[in-house]
MARBA-3410 file (N, C-alpha, C, O; in Angstrom, 1 decimal):
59
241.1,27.4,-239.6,240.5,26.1,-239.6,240.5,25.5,-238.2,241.4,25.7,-237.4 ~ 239.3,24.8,-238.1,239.6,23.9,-236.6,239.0,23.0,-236.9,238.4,22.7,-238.0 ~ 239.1,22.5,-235.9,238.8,20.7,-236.1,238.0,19.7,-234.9,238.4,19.4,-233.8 ~ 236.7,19.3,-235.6,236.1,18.9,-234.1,236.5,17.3,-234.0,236.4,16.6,-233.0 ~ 237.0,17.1,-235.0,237.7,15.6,-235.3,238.6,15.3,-236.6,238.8,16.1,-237.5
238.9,14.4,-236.4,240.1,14.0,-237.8,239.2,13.7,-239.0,239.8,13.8,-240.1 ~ 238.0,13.5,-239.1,236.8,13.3,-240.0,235.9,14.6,-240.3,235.1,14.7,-241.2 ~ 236.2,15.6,-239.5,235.7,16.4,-238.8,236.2,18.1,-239.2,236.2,18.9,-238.3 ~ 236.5,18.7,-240.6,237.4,19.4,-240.3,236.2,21.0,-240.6,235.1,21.1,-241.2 ~ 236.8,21.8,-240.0,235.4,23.2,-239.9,236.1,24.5,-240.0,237.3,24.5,-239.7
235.6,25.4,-240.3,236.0,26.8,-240.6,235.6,27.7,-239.8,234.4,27.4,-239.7 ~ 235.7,28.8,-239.1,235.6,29.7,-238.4,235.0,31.0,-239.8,235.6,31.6,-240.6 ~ 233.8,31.0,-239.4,232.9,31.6,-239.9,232.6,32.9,-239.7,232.5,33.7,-240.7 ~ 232.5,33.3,-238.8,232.3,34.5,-238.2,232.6,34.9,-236.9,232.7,33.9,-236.1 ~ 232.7,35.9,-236.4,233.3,36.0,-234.9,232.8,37.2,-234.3,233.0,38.3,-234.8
231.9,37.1,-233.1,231.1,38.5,-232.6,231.6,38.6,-231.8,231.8,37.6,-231.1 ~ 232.3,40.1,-231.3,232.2,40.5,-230.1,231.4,41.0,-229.1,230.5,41.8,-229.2 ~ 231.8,40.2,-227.7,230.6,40.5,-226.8,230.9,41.4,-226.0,232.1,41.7,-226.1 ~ 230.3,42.1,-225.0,230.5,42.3,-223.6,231.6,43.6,-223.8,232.6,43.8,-223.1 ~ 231.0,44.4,-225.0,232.1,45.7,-224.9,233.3,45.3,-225.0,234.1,45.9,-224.3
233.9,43.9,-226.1,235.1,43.8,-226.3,235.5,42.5,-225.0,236.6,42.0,-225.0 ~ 235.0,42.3,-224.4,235.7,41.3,-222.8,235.4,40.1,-223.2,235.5,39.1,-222.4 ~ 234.8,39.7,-224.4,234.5,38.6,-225.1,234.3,38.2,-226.3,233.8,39.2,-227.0 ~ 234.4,36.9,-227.3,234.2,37.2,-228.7,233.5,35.4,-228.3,234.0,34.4,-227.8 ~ 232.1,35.6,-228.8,231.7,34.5,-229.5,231.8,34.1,-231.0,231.3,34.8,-231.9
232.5,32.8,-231.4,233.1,31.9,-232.6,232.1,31.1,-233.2,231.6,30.2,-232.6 ~ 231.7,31.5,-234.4,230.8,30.6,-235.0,231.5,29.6,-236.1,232.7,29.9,-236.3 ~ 231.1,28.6,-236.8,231.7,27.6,-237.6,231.2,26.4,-238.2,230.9,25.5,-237.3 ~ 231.0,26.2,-239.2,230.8,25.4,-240.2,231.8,24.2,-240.9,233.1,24.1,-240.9 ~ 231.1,23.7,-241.2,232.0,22.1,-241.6,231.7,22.3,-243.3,230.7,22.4,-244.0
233.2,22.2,-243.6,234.2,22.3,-245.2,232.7,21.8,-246.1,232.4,22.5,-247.0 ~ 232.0,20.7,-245.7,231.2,20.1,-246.7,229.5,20.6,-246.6,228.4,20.2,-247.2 ~ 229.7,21.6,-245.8,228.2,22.3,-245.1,227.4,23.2,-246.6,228.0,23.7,-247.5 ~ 226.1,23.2,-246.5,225.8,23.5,-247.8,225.0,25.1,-247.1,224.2,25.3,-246.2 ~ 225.6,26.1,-247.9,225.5,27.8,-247.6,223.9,27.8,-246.9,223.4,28.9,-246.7
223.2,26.7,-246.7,221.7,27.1,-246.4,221.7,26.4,-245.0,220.8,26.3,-244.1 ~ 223.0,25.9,-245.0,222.7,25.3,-243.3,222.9,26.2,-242.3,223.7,27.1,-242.7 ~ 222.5,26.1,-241.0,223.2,27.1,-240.2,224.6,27.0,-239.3,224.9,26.0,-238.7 ~ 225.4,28.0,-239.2,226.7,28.1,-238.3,226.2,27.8,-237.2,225.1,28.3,-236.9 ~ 227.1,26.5,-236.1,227.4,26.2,-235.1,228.2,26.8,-234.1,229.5,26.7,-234.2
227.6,27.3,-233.1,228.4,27.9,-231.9,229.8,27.5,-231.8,229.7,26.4,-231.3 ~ 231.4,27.8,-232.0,232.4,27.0,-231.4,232.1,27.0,-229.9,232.0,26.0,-229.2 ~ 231.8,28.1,-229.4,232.0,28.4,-228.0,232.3,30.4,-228.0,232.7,31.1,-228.9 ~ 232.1,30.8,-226.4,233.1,32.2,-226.4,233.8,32.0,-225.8,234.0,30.8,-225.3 ~ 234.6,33.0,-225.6,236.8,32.6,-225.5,236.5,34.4,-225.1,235.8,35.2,-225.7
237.6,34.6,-223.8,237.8,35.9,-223.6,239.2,36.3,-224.7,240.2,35.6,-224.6 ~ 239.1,37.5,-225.6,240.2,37.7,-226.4,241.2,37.5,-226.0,241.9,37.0,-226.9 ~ 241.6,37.8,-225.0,243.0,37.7,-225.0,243.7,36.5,-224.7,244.9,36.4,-224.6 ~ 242.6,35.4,-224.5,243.4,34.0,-224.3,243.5,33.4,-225.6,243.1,33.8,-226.7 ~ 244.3,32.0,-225.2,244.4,31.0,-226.5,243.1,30.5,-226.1,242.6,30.5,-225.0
242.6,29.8,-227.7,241.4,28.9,-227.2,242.4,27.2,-227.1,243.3,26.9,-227.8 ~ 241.9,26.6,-226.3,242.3,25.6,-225.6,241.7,24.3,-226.9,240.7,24.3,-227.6 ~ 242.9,23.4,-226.7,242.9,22.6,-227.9,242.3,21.6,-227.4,242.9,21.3,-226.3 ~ 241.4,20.7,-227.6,240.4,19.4,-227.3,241.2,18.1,-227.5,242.0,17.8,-228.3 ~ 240.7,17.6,-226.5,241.9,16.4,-226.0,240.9,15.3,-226.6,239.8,15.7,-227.0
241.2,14.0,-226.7,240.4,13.2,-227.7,239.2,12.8,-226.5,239.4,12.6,-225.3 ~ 238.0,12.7,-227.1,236.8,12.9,-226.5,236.2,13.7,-226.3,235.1,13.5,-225.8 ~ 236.5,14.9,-226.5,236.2,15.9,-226.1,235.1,17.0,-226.8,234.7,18.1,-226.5 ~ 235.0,16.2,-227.8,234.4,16.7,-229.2,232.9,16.3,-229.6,232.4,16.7,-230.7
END
């Protein structure tokens, strides 16, 4: 689960890898999303890092 706010809470949907593995683009949906809407980009994140936690505003 992640969270684009406290009102806000979203599910990690699907996850592609890019770039022969040197990258994964995160897609994600919100708990109350109805199966015909579409997944929202989180962002890409190189694997082997943490993804970085959003400081308030950030969202």
């Amino acid at each position: 689960m992640v969270m684009e706010s406290d009102d806000h809470p979203a599910v990690v949907v699907r996850i592609v890898q890019l770039y022969g593995g040197h990258a994964v683009r995160i897609y994600a949906r919100y708990i109350w999303s109805a199966t015909t809407e579409p997944d929202w980009e989180l962002g890409t994140f190189r694997p082997d890092s943490r993804i970085p936690t959003a400081k308030k505003g950030q969202y």
